[in-house]
C-alpha positions as protocol buffer text, in pm:
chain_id: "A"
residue {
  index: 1
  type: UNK
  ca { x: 2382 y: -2326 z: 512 }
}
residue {
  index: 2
  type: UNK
  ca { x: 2172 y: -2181 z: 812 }
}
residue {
  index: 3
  type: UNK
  ca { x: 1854 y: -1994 z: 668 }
}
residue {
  index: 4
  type: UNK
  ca { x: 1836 y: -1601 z: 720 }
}
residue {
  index: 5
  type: UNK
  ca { x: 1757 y: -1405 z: 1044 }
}
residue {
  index: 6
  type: UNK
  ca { x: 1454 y: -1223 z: 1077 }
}
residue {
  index: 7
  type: UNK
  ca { x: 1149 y: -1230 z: 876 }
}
residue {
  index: 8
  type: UNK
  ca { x: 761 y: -1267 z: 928 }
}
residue {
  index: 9
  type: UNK
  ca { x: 556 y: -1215 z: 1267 }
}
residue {
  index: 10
  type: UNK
  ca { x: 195 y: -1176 z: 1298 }
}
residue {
  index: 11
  type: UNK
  ca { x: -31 y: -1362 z: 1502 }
}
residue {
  index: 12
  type: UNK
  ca { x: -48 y: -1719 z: 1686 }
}
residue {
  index: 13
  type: UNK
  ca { x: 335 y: -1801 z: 1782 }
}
residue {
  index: 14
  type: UNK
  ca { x: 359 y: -2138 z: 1968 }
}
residue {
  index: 15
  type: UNK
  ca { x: 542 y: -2079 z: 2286 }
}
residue {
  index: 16
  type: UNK
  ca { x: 664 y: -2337 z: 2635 }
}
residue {
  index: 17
  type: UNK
  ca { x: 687 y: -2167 z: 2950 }
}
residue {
  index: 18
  type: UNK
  ca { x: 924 y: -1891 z: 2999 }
}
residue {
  index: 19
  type: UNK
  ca { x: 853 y: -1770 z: 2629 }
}
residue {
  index: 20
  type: UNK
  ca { x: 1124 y: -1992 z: 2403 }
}
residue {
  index: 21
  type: UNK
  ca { x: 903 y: -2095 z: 2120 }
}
residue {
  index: 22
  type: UNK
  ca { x: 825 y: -2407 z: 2010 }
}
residue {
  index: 23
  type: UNK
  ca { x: 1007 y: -2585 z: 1734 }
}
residue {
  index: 24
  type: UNK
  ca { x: 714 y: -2573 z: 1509 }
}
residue {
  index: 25
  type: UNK
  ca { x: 737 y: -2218 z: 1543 }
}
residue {
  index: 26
  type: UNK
  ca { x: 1113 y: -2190 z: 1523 }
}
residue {
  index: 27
  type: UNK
  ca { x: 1072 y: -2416 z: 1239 }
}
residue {
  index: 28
  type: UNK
  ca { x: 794 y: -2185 z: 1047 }
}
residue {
  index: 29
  type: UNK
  ca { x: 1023 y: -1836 z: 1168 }
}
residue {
  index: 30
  type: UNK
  ca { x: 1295 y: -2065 z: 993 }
}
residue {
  index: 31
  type: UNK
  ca { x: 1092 y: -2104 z: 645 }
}
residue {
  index: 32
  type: UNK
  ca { x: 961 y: -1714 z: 643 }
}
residue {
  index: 33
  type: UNK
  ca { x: 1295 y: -1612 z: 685 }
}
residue {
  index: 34
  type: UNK
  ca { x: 1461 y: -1798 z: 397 }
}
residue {
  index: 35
  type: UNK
  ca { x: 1166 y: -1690 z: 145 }
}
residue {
  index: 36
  type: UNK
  ca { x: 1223 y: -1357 z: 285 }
}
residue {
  index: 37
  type: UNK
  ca { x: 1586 y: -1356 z: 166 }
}
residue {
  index: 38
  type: UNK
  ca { x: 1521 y: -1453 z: -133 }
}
residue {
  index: 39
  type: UNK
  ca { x: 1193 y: -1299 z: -167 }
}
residue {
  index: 40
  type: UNK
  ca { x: 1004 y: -1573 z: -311 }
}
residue {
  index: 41
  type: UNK
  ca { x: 623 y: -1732 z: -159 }
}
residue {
  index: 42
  type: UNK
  ca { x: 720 y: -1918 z: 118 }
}
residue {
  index: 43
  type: UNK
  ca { x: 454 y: -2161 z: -7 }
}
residue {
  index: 44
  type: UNK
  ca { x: 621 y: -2225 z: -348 }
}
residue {
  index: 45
  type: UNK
  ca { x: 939 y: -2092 z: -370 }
}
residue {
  index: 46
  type: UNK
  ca { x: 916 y: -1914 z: -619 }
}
residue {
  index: 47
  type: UNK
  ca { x: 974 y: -1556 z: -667 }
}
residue {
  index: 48
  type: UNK
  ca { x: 660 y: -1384 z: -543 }
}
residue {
  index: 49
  type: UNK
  ca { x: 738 y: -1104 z: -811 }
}
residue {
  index: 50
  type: UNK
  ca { x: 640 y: -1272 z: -1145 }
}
residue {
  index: 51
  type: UNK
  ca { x: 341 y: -1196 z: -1401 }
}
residue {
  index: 52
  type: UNK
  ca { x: 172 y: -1435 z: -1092 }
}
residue {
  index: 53
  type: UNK
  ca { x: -42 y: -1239 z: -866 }
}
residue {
  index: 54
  type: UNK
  ca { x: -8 y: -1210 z: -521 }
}
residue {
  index: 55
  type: UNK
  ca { x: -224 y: -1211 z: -256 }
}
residue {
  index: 56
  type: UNK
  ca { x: -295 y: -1175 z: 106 }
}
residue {
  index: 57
  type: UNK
  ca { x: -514 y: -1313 z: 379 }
}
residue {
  index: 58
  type: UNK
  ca { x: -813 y: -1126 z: 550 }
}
residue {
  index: 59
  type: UNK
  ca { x: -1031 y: -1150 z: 835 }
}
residue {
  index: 60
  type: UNK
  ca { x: -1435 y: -1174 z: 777 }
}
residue {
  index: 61
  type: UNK
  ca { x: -1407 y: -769 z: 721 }
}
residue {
  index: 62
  type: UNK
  ca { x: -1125 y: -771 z: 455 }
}
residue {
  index: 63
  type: UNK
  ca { x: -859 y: -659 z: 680 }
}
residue {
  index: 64
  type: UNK
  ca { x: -538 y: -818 z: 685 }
}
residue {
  index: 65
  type: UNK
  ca { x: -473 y: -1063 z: 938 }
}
residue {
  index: 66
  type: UNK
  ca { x: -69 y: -1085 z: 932 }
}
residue {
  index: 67
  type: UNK
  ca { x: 234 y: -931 z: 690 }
}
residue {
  index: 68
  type: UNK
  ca { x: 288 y: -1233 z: 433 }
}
residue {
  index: 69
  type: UNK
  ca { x: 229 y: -1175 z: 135 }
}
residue {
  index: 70
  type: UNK
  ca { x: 191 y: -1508 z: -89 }
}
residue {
  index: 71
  type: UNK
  ca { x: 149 y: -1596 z: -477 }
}
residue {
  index: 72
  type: UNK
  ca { x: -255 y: -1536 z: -532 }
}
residue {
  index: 73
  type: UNK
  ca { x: -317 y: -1941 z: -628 }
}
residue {
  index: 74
  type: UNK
  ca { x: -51 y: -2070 z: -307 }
}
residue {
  index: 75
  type: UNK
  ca { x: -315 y: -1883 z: -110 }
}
residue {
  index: 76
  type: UNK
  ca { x: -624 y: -1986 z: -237 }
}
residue {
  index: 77
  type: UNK
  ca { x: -553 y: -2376 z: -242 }
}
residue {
  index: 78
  type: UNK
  ca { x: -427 y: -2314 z: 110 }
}
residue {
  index: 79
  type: UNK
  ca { x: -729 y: -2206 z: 193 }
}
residue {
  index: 80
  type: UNK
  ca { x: -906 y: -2494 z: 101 }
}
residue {
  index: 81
  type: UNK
  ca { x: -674 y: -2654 z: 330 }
}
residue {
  index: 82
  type: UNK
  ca { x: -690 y: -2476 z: 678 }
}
residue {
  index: 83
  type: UNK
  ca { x: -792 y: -2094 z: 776 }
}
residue {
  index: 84
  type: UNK
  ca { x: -404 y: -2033 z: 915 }
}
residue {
  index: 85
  type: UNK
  ca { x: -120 y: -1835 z: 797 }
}
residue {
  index: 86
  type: UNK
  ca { x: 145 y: -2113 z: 722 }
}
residue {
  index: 87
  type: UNK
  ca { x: 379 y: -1889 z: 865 }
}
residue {
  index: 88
  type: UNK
  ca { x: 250 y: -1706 z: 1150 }
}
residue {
  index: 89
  type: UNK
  ca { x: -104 y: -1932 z: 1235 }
}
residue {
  index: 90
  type: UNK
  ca { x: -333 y: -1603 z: 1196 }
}
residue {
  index: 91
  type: UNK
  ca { x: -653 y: -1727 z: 1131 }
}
residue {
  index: 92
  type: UNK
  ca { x: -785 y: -1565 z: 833 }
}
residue {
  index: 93
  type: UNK
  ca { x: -1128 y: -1586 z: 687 }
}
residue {
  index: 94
  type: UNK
  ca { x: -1051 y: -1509 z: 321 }
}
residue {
  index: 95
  type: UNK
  ca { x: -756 y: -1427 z: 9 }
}
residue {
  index: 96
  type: UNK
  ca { x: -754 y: -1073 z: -117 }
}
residue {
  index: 97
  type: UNK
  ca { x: -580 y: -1043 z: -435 }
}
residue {
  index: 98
  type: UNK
  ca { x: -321 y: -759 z: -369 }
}
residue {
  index: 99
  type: UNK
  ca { x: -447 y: -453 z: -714 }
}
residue {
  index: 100
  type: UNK
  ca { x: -252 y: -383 z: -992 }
}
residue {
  index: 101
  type: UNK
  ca { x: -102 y: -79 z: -899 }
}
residue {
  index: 102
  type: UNK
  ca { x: -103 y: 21 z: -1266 }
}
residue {
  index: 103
  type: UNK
  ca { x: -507 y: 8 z: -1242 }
}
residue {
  index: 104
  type: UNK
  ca { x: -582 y: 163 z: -915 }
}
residue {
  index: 105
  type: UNK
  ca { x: -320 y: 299 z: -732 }
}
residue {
  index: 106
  type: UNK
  ca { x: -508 y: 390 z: -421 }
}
residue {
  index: 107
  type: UNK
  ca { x: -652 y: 28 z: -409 }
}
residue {
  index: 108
  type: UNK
  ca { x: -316 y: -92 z: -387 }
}
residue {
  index: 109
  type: UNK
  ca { x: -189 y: 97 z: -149 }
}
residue {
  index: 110
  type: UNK
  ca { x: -471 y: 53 z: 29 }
}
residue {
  index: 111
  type: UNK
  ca { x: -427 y: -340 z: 50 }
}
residue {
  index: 112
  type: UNK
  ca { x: -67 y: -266 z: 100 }
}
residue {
  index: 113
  type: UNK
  ca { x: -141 y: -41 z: 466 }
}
residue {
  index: 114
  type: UNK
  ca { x: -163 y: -337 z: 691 }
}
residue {
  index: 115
  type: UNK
  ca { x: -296 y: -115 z: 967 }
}
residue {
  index: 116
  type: UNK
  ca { x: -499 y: 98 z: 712 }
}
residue {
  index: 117
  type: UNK
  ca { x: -299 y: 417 z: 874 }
}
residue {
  index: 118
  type: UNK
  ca { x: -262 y: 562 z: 593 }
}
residue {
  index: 119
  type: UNK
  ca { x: 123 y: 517 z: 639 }
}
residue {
  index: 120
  type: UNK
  ca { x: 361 y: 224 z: 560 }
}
residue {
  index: 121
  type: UNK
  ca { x: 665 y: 198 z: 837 }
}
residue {
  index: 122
  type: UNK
  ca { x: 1036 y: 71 z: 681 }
}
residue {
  index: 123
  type: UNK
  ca { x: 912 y: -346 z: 712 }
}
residue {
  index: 124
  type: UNK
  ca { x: 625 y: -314 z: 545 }
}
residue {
  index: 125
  type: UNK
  ca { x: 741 y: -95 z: 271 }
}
residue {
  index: 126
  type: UNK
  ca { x: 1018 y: -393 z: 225 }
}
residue {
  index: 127
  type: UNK
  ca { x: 799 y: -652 z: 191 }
}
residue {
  index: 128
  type: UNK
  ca { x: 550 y: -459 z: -66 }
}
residue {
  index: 129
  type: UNK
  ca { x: 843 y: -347 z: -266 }
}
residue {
  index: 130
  type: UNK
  ca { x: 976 y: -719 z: -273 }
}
residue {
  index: 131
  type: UNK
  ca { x: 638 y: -899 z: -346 }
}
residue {
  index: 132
  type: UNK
  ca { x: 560 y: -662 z: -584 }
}
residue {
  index: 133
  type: UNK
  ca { x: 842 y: -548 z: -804 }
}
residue {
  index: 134
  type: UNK
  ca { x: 1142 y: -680 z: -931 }
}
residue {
  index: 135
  type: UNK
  ca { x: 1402 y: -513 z: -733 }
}
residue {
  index: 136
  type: UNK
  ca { x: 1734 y: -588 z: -593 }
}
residue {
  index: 137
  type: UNK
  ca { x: 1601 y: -688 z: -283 }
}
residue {
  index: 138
  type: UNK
  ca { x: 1940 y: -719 z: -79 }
}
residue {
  index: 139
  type: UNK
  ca { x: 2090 y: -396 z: -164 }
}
residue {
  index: 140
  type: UNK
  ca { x: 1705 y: -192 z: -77 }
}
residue {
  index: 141
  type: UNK
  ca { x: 1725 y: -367 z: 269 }
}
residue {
  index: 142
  type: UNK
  ca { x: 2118 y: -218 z: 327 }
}
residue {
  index: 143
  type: UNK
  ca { x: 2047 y: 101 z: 195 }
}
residue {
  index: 144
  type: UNK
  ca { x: 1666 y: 176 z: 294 }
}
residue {
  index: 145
  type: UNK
  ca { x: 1729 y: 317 z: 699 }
}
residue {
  index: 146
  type: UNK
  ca { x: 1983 y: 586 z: 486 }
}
residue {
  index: 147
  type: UNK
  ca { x: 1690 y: 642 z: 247 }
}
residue {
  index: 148
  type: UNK
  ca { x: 1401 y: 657 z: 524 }
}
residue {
  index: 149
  type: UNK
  ca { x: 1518 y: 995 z: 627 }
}
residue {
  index: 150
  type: UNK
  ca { x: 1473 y: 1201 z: 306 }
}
residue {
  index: 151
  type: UNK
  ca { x: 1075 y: 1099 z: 321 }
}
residue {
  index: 152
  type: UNK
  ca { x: 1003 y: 1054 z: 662 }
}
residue {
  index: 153
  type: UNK
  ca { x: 1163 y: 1442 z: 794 }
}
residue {
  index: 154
  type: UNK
  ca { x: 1008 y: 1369 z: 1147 }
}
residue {
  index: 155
  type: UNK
  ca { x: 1162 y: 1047 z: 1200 }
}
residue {
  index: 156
  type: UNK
  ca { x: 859 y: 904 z: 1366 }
}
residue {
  index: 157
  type: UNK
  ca { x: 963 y: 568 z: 1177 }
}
residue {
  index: 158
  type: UNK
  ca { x: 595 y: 640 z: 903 }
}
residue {
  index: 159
  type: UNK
  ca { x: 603 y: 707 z: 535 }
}
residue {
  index: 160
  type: UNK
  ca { x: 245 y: 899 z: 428 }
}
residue {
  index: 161
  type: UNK
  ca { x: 38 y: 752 z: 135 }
}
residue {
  index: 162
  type: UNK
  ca { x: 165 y: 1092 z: -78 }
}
residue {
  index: 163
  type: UNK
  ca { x: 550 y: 1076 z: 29 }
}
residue {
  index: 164
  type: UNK
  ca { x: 530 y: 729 z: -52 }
}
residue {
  index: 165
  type: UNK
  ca { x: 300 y: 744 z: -401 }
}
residue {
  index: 166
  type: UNK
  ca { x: 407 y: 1090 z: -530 }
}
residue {
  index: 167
  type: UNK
  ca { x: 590 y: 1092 z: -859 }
}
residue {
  index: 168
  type: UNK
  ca { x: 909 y: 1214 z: -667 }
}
residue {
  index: 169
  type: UNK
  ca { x: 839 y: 946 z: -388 }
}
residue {
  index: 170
  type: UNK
  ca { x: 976 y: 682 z: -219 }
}
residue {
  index: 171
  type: UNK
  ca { x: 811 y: 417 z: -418 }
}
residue {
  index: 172
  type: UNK
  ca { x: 934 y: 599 z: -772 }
}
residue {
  index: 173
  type: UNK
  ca { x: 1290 y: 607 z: -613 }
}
residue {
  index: 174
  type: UNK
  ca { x: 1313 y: 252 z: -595 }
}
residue {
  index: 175
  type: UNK
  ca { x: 1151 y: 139 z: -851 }
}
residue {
  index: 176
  type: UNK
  ca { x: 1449 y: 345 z: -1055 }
}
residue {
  index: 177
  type: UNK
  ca { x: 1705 y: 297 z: -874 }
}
residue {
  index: 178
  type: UNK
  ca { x: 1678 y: -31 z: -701 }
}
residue {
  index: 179
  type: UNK
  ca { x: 1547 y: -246 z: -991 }
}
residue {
  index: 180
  type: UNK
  ca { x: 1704 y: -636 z: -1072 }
}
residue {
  index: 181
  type: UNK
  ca { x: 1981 y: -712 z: -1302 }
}
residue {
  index: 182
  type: UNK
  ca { x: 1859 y: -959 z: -1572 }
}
residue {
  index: 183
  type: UNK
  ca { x: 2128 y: -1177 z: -1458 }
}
residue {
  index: 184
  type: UNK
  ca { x: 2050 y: -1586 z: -1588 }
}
residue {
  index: 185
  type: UNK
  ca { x: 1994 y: -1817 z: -1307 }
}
residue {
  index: 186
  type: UNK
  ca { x: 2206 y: -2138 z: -1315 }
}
residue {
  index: 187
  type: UNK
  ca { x: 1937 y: -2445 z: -1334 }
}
residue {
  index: 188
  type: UNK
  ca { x: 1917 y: -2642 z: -1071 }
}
residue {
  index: 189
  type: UNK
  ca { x: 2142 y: -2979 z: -1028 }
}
residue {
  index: 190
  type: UNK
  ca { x: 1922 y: -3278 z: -1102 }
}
residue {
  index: 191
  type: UNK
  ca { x: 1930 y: -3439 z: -721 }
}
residue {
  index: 192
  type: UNK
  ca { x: 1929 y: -3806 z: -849 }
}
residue {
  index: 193
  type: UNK
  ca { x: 2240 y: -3725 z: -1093 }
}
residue {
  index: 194
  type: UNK
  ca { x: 2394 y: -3489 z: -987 }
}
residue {
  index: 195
  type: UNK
  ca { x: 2406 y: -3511 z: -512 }
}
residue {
  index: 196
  type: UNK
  ca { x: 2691 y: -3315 z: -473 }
}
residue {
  index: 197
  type: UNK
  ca { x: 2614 y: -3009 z: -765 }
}
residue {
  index: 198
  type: UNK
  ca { x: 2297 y: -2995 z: -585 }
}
residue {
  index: 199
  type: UNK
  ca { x: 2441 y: -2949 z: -246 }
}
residue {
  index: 200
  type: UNK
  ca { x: 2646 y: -2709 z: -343 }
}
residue {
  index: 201
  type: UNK
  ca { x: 2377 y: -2508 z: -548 }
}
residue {
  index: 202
  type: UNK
  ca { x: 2186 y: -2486 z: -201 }
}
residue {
  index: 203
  type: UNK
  ca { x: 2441 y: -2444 z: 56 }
}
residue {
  index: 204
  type: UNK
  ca { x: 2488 y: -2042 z: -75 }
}
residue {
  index: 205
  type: UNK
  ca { x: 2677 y: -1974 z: 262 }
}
residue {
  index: 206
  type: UNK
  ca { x: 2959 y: -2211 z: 179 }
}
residue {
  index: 207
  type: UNK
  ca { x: 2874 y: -2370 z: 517 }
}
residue {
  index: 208
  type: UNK
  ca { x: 2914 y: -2713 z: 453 }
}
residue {
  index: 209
  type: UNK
  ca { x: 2576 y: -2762 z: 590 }
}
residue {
  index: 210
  type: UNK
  ca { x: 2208 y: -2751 z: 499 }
}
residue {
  index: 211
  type: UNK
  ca { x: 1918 y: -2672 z: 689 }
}
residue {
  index: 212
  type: UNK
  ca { x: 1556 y: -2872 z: 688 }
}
residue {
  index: 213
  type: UNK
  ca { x: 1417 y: -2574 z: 511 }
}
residue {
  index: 214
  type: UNK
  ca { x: 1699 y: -2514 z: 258 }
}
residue {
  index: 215
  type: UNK
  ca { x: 1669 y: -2905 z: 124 }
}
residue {
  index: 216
  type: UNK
  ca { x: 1264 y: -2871 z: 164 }
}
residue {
  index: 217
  type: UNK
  ca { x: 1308 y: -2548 z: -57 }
}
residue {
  index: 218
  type: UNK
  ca { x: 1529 y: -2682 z: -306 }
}
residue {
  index: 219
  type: UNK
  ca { x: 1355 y: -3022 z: -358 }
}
residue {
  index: 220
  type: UNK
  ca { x: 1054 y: -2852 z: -458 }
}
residue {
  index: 221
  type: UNK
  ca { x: 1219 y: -2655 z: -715 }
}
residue {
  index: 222
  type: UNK
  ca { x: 1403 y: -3028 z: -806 }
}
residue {
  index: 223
  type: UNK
  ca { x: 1067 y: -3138 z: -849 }
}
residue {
  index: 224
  type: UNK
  ca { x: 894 y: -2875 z: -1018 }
}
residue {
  index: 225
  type: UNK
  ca { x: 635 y: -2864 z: -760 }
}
residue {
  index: 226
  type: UNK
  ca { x: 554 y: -2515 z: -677 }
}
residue {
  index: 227
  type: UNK
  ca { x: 151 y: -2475 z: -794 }
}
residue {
  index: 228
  type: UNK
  ca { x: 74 y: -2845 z: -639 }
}
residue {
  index: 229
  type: UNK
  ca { x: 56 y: -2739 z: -274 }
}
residue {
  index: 230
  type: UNK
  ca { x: -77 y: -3102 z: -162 }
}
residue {
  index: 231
  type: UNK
  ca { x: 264 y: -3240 z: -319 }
}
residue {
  index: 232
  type: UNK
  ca { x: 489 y: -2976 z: -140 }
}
residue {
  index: 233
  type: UNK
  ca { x: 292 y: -3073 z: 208 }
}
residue {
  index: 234
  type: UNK
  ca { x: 378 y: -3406 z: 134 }
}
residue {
  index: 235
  type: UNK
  ca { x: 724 y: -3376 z: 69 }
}
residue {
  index: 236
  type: UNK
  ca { x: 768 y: -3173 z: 396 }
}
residue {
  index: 237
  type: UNK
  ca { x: 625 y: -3419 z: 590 }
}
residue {
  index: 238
  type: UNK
  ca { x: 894 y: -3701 z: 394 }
}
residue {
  index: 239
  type: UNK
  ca { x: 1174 y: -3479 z: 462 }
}
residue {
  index: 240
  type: UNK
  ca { x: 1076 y: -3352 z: 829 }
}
residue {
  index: 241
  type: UNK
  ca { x: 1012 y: -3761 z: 889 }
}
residue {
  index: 242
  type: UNK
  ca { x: 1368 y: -3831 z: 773 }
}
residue {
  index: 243
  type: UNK
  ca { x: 1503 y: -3567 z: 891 }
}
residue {
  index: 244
  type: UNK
  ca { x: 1577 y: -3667 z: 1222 }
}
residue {
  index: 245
  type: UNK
  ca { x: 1753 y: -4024 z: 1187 }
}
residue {
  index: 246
  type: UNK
  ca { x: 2005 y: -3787 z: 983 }
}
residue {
  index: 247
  type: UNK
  ca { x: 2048 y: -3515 z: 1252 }
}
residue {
  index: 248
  type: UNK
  ca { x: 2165 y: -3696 z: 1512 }
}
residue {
  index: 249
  type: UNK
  ca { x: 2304 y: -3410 z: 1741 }
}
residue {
  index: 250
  type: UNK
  ca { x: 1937 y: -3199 z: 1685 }
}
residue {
  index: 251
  type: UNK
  ca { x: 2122 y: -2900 z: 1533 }
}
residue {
  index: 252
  type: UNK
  ca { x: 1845 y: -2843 z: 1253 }
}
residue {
  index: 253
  type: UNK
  ca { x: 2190 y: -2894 z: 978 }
}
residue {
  index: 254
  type: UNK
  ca { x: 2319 y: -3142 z: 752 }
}
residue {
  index: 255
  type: UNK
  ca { x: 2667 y: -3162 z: 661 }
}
residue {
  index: 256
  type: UNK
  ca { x: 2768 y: -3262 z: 318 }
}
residue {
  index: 257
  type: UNK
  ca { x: 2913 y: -3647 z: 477 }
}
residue {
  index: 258
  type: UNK
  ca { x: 2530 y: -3693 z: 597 }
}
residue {
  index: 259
  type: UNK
  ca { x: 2370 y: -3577 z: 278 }
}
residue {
  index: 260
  type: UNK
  ca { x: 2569 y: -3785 z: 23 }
}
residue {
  index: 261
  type: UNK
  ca { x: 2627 y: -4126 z: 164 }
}
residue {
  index: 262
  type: UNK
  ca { x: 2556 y: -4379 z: -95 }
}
residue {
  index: 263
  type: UNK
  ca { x: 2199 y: -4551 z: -66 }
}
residue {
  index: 264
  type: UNK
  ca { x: 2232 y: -4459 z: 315 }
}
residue {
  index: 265
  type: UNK
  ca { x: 2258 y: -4075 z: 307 }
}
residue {
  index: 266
  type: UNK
  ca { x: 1962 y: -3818 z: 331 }
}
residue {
  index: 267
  type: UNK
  ca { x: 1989 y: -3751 z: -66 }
}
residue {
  index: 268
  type: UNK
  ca { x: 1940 y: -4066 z: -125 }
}
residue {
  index: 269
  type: UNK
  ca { x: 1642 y: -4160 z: 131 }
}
residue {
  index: 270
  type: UNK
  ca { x: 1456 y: -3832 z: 44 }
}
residue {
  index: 271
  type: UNK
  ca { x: 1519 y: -3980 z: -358 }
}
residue {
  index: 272
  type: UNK
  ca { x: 1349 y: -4322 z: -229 }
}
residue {
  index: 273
  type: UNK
  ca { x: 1098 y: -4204 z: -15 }
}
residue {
  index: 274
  type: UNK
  ca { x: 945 y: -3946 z: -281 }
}
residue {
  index: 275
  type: UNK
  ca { x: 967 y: -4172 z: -570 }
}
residue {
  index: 276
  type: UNK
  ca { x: 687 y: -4378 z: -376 }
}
């Protein structure tokens, strides 16, 4: 049920008059913010910390054009695509592959300094930490504002490169203190065999509800799509095409009733409509 607050920015935001924005924007604020939460590409879904590397997009003079941070090969075939963000519509004019920070510390951090201050502020040490290492990413958000104060003394809201870097540093704090469990991750339901297991698996409020984004996201883990970004367009455009003969009240959710009805229900269509 009902996708995390928050998340992304950056250029380009679709807006009508008196500033509400439009629902293609509401609807790309609605994808950033569920990858967010689970820290994953919003491209993919797939954690954005694995052996994969990630990347970020640039303008023509290598600076970065927005905050997202995406798997290295997402990025690249969507820029073969279009020269937008996915998420925020920045035009960018290339993919930088973020450094190994192992290699060339400097060069990462460097990458990692959207504004190229030479200090990160509390978001976009968040979203470094989470694309980059393996850390318990709920549990850094609660307790980072507590944390900010021991390295930022003047509270102007700014790590520097050496309070962050420095082997007594922020960074070295988290990565020993804020690291992920090992914990196995349940596979996910088969959708054709298994509707309701699958609903369930997805709705991780206990809502009773789904949103567009959370089926989108979990039917391209169903299908094993994540590194065939022409498939996963596809199947947003099937489910965002479906979508609304199913929500009839235009409240963005599914309940359980919708999804499940045999032959007629949303599970079912999306089934249909993908195996073409």
């Amino acid at each position: 049920g009902g996708g995390g607050g928050g998340g992304g920015g950056g250029g380009g935001s679709s807006s009508f008059g008196g500033g509400a924005l439009s629902a293609e924007a509401m609807d790309r604020n609605a994808y950033d913010a569920l990858a967010s939460d689970h820290a994953e590409c919003a491209i993919c879904f797939e954690p954005l910390c694995n052996p994969a590397p990630v990347a970020v997009f640039t303008d023509r003079q290598t600076r970065r054009v927005c905050h997202h941070f995406f798997h290295l090969e997402c990025a690249q075939q969507t820029a073969q695509l279009s020269n937008d963000c996915p998420l925020c519509r920045a035009q960018f004019a290339g993919v930088l592959a973020v450094p190994n920070i192992q290699d060339d510390e400097q060069a990462w951090f460097q990458v990692c300094d959207k504004d190229g201050d030479g200090s990160l502020n509390p978001r976009e040490v968040l979203e470094i930490i989470k694309a980059c290492f393996p850390v318990d990413a709920d549990k850094l958000e609660t307790d980072l504002p507590k944390l900010w104060k021991r390295w930022d003394p003047s509270m102007d809201g700014q790590i520097q490169r050496d309070e962050f870097l420095a082997p007594n540093g922020l960074l070295a704090f988290i990565r020993s203190h804020f690291l992920k469990q090992n914990v196995p991750v349940a596979p996910v339901p088969d959708i054709r065999h298994d509707k309701h297991g699958w609903f369930s698996y997805f709705d991780e409020d206990g809502s009773g509800e789904l949103s567009v984004q959370e089926v989108t996201r979990g039917l391209i883990k169903s299908y094993k799509l994540a590194q065939d970004i022409q498939s996963v367009n596809r199947l947003r455009e099937i489910v965002a095409n479906i979508w609304c003969i199913f929500d009839a009240d235009g409240s963005g959710e599914i309940d359980r009733t919708e999804f499940l009805l045999p032959n007629e229900g949303l599970a079912d269509s999306i089934i249909a409509s993908f195996a073409h």
